[in-house]
C-alpha atoms as one frame of an Amber mdcrd trajectory, in Angstrom:
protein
  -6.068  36.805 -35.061  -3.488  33.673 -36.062  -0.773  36.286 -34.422  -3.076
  35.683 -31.101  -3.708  32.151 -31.566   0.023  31.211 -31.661   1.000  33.734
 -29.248  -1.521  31.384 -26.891  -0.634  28.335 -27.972   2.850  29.011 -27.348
   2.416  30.299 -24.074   0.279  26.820 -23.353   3.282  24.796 -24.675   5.831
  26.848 -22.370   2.960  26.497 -19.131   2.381  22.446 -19.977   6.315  22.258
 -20.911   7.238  23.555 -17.502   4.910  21.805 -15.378   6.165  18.398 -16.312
   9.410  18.978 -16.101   9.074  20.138 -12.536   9.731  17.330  -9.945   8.060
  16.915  -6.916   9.358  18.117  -4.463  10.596  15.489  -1.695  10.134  16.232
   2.111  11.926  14.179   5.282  13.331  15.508   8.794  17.189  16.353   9.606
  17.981  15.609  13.020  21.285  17.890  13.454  23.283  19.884  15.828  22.663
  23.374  16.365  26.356  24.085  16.319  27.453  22.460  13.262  27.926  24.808
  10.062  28.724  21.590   7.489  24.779  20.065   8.428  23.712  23.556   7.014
  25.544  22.900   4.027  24.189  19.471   3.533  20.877  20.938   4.088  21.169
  23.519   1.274  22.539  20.969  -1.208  19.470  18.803  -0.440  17.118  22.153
  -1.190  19.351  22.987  -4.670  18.257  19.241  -5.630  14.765  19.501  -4.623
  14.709  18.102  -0.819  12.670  20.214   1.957  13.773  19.156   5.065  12.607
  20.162   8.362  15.531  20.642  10.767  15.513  19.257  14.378  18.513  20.326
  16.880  19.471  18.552  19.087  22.186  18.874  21.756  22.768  14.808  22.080
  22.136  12.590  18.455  23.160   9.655  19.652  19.743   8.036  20.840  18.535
   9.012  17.520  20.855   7.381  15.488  20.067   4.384  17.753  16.375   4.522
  17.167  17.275   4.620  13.312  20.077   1.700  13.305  22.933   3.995  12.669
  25.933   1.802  13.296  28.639   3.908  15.159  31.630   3.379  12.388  28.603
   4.907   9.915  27.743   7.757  12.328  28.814  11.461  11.329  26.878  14.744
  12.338  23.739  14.561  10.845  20.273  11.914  10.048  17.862  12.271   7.841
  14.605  10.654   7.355  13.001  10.732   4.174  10.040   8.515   3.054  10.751
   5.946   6.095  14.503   5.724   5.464  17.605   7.018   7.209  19.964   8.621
   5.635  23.709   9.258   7.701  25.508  11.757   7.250  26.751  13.651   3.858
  25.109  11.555   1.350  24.732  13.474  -2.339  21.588  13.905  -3.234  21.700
  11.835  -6.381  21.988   8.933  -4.281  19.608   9.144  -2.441  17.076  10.093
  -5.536  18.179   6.875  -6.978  17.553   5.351  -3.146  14.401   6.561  -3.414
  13.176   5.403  -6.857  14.549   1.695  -6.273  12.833   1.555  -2.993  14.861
  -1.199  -1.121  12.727  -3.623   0.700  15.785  -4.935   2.943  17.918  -1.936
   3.410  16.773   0.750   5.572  19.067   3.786   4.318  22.300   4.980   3.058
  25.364   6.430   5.566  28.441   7.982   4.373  30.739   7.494   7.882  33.044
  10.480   9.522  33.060  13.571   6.982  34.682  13.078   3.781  36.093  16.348
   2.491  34.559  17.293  -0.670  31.050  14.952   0.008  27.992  17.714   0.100
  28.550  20.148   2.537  32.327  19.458   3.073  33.198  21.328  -0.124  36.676
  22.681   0.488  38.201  24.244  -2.411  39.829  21.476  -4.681  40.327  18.729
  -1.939  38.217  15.851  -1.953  38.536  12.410  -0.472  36.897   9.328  -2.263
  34.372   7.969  -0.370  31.895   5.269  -0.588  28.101   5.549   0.198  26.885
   2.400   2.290  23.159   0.615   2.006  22.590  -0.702   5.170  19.746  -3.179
   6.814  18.813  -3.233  10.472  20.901  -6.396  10.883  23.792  -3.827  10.421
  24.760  -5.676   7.318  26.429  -2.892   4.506  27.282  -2.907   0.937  28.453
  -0.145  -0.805  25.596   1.895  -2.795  28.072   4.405  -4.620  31.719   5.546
  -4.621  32.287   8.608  -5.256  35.971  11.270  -5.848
């Protein structure tokens, strides 16, 4: 009988243990080209960090990065919208988490510009660039969020 009891009150532990440690998981949409292979990349380093994005393709970005307030020195190959904010381009994850949680009244999103090698999805064996992470507000004022490499 007490062999029972802690067998099920360990099990209990584990069960309430493991559901509080799991994190929600956070959905958005990723506006992308079908022909580009680093976006795909991007995309599965947003899933490994607990991101579920629904992918649109689309032939011509452009008038969606407009819609969003991309600036064009801040454009690269892919936007994201998650929770009502854009995201350009290969932005770690962890930045945009911490985005997220801070919830910026003024800024509308975070853009990494071009396609730093070594950002997520440009992975390239040892190479990496440094690169900063930009905060930007529809004014198309900037400041940098994080630097990363």
């Amino acid at each position: 009988m007490i062999i029972k009891r802690t067998l099920l009150a360990c099990a209990l532990f584990v069960s309430a243990t493991a559901s509080a440690t799991t994190a929600p998981i956070i959905k958005g949409t990723n506006y992308l080209s079908p022909y580009c292979g680093c976006c795909k990349e991007w995309v599965a380093h947003m899933k490994d960090n607990g991101f579920e994005l629904e992918n649109v393709y689309q032939e011509n970005l452009t008038p969606t990065k407009i819609k969003l307030g991309v600036l064009p020195e801040y454009a690269s190959c892919h936007t994201a919208q998650i929770e009502g904010y854009t995201f350009e381009g290969h932005v770690p994850a962890t930045d945009i988490k911490r985005f997220l949680a801070s919830k910026p009244t003024r800024m509308k999103g975070l853009a990494v510009g071009e396609m730093p090698m070594g950002s997520p999805g440009m992975e390239y064996g040892d190479k990496k660039d440094s690169y900063n992470v930009v905060a930007f507000d529809d004014k198309g004022r900037t400041m940098v969020w994080a630097s990363h490499n």
